[in-house]
C-alpha positions in Angstrom: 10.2 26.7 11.5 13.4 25.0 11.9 13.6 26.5 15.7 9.8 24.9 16.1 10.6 21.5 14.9 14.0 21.7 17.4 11.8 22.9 20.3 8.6 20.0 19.6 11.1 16.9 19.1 14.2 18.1 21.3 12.0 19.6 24.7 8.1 19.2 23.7 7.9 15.2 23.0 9.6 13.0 25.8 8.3 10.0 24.3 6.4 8.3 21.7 3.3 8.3 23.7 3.4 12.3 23.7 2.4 12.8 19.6 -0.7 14.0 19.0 -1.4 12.3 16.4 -0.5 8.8 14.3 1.2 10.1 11.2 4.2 9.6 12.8 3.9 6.2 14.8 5.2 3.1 16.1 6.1 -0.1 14.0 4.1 -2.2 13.0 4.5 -5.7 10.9 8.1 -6.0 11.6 9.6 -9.4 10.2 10.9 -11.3 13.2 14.6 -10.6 11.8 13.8 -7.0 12.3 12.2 -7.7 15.5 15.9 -9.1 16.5 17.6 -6.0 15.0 15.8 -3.6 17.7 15.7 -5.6 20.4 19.7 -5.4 20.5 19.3 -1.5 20.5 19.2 0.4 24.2 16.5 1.0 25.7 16.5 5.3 25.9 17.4 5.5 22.3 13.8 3.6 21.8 11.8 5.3 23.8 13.4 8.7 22.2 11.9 7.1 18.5 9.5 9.0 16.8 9.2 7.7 13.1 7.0 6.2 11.1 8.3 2.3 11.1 11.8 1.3 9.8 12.8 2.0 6.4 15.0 -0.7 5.0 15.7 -1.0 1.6 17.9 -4.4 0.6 20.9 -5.6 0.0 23.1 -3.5 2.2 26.1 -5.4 2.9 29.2 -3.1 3.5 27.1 0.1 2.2 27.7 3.7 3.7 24.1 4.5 4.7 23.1 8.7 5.5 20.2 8.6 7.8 18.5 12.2 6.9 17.2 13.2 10.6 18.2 10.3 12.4 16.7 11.5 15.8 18.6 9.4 18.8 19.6 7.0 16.5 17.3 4.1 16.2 17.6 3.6 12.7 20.9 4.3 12.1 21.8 1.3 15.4 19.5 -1.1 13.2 21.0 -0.2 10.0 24.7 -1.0 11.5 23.6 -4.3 11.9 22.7 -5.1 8.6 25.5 -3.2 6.5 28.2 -5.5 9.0 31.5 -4.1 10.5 32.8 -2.8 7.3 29.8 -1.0 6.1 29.4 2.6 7.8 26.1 4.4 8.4 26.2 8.4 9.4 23.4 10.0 10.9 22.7 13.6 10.5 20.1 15.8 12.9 19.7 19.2 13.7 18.2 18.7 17.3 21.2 18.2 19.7 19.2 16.9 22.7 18.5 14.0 20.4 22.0 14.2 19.1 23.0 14.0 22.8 21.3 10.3 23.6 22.8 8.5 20.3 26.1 9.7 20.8 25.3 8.4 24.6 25.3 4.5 23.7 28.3 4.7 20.8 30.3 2.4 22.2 27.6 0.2 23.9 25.8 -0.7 20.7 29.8 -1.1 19.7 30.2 -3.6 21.6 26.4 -4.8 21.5 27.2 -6.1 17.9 30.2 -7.0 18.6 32.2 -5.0 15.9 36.4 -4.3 16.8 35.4 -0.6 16.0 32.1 1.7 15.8 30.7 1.7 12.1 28.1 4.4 13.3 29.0 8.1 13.4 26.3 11.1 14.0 26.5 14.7 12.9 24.6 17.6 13.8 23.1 19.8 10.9 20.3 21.0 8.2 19.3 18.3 6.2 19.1 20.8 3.6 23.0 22.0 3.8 24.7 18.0 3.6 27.5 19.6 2.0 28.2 21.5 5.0 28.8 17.5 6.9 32.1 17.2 5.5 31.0 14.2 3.3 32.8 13.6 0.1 30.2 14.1 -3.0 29.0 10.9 -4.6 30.3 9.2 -1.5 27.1 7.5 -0.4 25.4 3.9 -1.5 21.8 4.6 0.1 20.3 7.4 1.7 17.2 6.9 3.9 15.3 9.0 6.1 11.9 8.2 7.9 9.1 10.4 7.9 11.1 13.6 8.2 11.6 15.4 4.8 8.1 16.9 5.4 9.7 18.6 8.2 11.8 20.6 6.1 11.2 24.3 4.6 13.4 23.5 1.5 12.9 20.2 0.1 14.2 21.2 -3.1 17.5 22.1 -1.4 17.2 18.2 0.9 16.7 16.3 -2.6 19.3 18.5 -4.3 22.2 18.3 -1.5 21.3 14.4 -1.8 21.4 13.9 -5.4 25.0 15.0 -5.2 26.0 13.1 -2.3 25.0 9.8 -4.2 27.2 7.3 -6.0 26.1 6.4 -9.5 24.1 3.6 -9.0 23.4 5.0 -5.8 19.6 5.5 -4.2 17.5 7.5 -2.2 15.1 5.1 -0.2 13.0 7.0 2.0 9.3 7.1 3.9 7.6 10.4 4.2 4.2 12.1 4.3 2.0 13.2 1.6 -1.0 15.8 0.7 -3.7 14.6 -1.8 -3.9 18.5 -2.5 -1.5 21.3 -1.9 -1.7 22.4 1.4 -3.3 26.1 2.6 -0.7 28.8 3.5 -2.6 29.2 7.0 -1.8 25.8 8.0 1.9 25.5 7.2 2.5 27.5 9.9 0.9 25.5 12.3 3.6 24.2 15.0 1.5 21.6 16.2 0.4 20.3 12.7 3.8 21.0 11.1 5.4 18.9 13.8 3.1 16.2 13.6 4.5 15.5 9.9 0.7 17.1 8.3 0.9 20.6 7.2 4.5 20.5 5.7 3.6 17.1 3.7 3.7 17.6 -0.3 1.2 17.4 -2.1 2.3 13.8 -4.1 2.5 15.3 -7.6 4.4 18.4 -7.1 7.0 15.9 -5.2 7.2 13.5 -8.2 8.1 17.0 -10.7 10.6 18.1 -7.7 12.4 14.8 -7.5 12.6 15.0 -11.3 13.6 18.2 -11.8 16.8 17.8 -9.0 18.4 14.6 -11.2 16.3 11.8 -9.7 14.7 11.5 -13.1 12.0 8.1 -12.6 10.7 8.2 -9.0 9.1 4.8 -8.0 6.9 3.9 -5.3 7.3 1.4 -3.2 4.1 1.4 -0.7 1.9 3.2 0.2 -0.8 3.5 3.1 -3.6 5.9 4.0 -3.3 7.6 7.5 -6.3 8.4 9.4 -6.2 10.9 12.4 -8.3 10.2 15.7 -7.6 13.3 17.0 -10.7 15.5 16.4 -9.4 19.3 16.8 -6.6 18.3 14.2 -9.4 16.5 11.4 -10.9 20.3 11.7 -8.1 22.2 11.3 -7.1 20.4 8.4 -10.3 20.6 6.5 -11.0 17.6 4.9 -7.2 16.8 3.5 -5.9 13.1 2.9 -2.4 12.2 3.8 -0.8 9.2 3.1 2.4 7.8 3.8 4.6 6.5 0.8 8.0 4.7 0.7 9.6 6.3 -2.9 12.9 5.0 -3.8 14.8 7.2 -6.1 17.9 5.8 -8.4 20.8 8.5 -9.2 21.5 7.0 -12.5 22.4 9.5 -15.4 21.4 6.8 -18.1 17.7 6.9 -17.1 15.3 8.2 -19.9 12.1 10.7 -19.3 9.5 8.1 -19.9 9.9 4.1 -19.3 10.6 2.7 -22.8 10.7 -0.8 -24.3 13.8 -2.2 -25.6 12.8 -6.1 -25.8 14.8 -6.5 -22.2 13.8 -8.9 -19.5 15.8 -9.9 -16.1 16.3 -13.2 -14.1 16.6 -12.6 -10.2 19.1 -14.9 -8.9 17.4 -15.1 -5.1 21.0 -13.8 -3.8 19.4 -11.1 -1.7 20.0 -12.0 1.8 15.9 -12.1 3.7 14.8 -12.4 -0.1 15.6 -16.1 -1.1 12.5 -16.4 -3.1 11.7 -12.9 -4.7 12.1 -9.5 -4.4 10.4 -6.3 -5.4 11.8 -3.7 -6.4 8.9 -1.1 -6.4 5.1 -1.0 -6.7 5.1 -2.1 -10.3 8.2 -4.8 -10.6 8.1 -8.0 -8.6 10.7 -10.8 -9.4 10.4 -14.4 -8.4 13.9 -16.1 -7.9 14.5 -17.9 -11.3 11.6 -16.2 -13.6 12.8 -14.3 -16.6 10.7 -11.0 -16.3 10.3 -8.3 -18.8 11.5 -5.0 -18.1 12.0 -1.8 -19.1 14.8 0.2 -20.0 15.2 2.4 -16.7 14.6 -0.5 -14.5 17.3 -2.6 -16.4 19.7 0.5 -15.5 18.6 1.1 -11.6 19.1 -2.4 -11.7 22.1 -3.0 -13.8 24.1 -0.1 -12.5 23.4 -0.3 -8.9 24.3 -2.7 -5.9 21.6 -4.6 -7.4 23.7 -6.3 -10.6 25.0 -9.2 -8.8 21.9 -10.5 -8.2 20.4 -10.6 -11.5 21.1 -12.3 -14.9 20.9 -9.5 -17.5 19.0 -10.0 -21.2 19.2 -8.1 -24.4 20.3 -4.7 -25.3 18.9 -1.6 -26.4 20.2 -1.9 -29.9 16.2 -2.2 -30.9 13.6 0.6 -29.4 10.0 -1.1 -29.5 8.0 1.9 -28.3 6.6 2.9 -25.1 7.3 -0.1 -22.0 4.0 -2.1 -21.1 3.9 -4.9 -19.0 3.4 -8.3 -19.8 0.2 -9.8 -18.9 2.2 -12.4 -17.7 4.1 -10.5 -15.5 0.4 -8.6 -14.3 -0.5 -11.7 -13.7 2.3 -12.8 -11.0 2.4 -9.8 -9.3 1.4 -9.3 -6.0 -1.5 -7.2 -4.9 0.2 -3.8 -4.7 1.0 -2.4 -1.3 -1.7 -0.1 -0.6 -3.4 0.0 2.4 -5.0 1.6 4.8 -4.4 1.3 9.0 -4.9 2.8 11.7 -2.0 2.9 12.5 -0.3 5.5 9.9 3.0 4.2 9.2 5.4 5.2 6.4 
């Protein structure tokens, strides 16, 4: 399968336009600082993109950012902007036409951003053997990747390899594809499907027991969006299956328990999050206004206290006193935004 997916997105696609179907699509709702970010990126390594929107977790000033099948590099030229000249991002692919067109514009996107030195560095290899990159182990502040873990026959080995890459404190912030069941053997060996991100999606709970069972203990999601397919010989070979796209970010923090308990702790965000002056949300189910204390539990205190995330909040309480299982405050229910769950037509992660 690994030669399949190198022969579809290295020879097969030449563009964008060439996908058969919208799982894996073009951006959509970009913020206009985003909008700014891309535009300053070359022109080849664009039309070479074929993700599912830009995944861009916050706060990632000075970070070192692995890019898990970073393609030609679109991502990883956007993400260079926003972790500055001293942050680093690495890209890592195992197609080497794509390899070929982001190591192309090094030194133009160099100079494009006008950095002294190149903070962007690709290597080629299997997501699924990282410690073969020559990357020190819990090296890395973020890792991201965009609508290609699906691709991968191991995912267990992906989530392992990056689980030990991470700092503590360190997260996983990623977009892929998803099954609403588990899907047939016949289909996983579909090229076509299998490269359009369908038949090697998860089905969403056996993901949330894998990312578990690998260290990355309290999964949260972030968004997620229903894809629909307008390509009719693909709805019949898939038979009726739902896929969704969802944006999961995953905390390496030891301290996290197996269940989200109540310890009487609340947060204050301090609106220090550069693009975020007046809240930020942190998944699907916590939403901070600048300035409001918020009750939390005690794994988000830790993803929050222990990551790149603590300077930017004021802290509350302790866990000297255990009050049971962690419920939100009605309150709280009450100030959150709709959660992000949508459906378009356009498919995006």
């Amino acid at each position: 399968m690994h030669d399949a997916v190198k022969e579809y997105y290295g020879k097969t696609l030449q563009s964008s336009e060439d996908l058969q179907t919208n799982a894996c699509c073009t951006d959509s709702n970009l913020t206009t600082d985003v909008k700014t970010i891309l535009a300053n990126i070359h022109d080849e390594v664009l039309a070479k993109y074929y993700g599912c929107g830009l995944v861009t977790p916050e706060s990632l000033t000075d970070c070192h950012i692995l890019d898990l099948g970073c393609g030609a590099g679109r991502d990883c030229y956007a993400l260079a902007q926003m972790v500055g000249e001293h942050g680093f991002v690495t890209g890592v692919d195992m197609t080497e036409e794509q390899l070929a067109v982001a190591n192309k514009h090094l030194a133009y996107h160099q100079q494009k951003f006008g950095y002294q030195q190149a903070n962007t560095e690709f290597k080629l290899g299997y997501i699924e053997k990282l410690d073969q990159l020559g990357l020190a182990e819990s090296s890395i502040d973020v890792i991201v990747s965009n609508c290609v873990i699906n691709l991968s026959p191991n995912k267990e080995a992906v989530l392992k390899q990056a689980y030990a890459l991470l700092k503590n404190g360190g997260e996983m912030y990623f977009a892929d594809v998803y099954a609403d069941r588990r899907i047939p053997e016949h289909l996983k060996n579909d090229p076509l499907l299998y490269g359009e991100c369908l038949s090697g999606a998860l089905y969403q709970g056996d993901f949330i027991e894998l990312a578990k069972q690998v260290g990355f203990t309290d999964p949260r999601l972030v968004e997620r969006r229903e894809i629909t397919i307008d390509n009719p010989e693909i709805i019949e070979r898939v038979q009726g299956i739902k896929f969704h796209s969802n944006t999961y970010r995953l905390f390496k923090a030891p301290e996290l328990e197996a269940n989200q308990e109540d310890y009487g702790l609340t947060v204050v965000y301090q609106g220090t999050v550069t693009s975020h002056p007046d809240a930020l949300q942190l998944d699907q189910d916590n939403f901070f206004a600048k300035g409001e204390k918020v009750k939390v539990s005690g794994n988000t205190w830790q993803m929050l206290q222990h990551s790149r995330f603590k300077s930017h909040f004021e802290f509350v309480g302790d866990f000297g006193q255990h009050l049971g299982a962690f419920t939100r405050s009605p309150s709280c229910a009450t100030n959150q935004p709709k959660a992000k769950t949508s459906t378009t037509t356009l498919g995006c992660c």
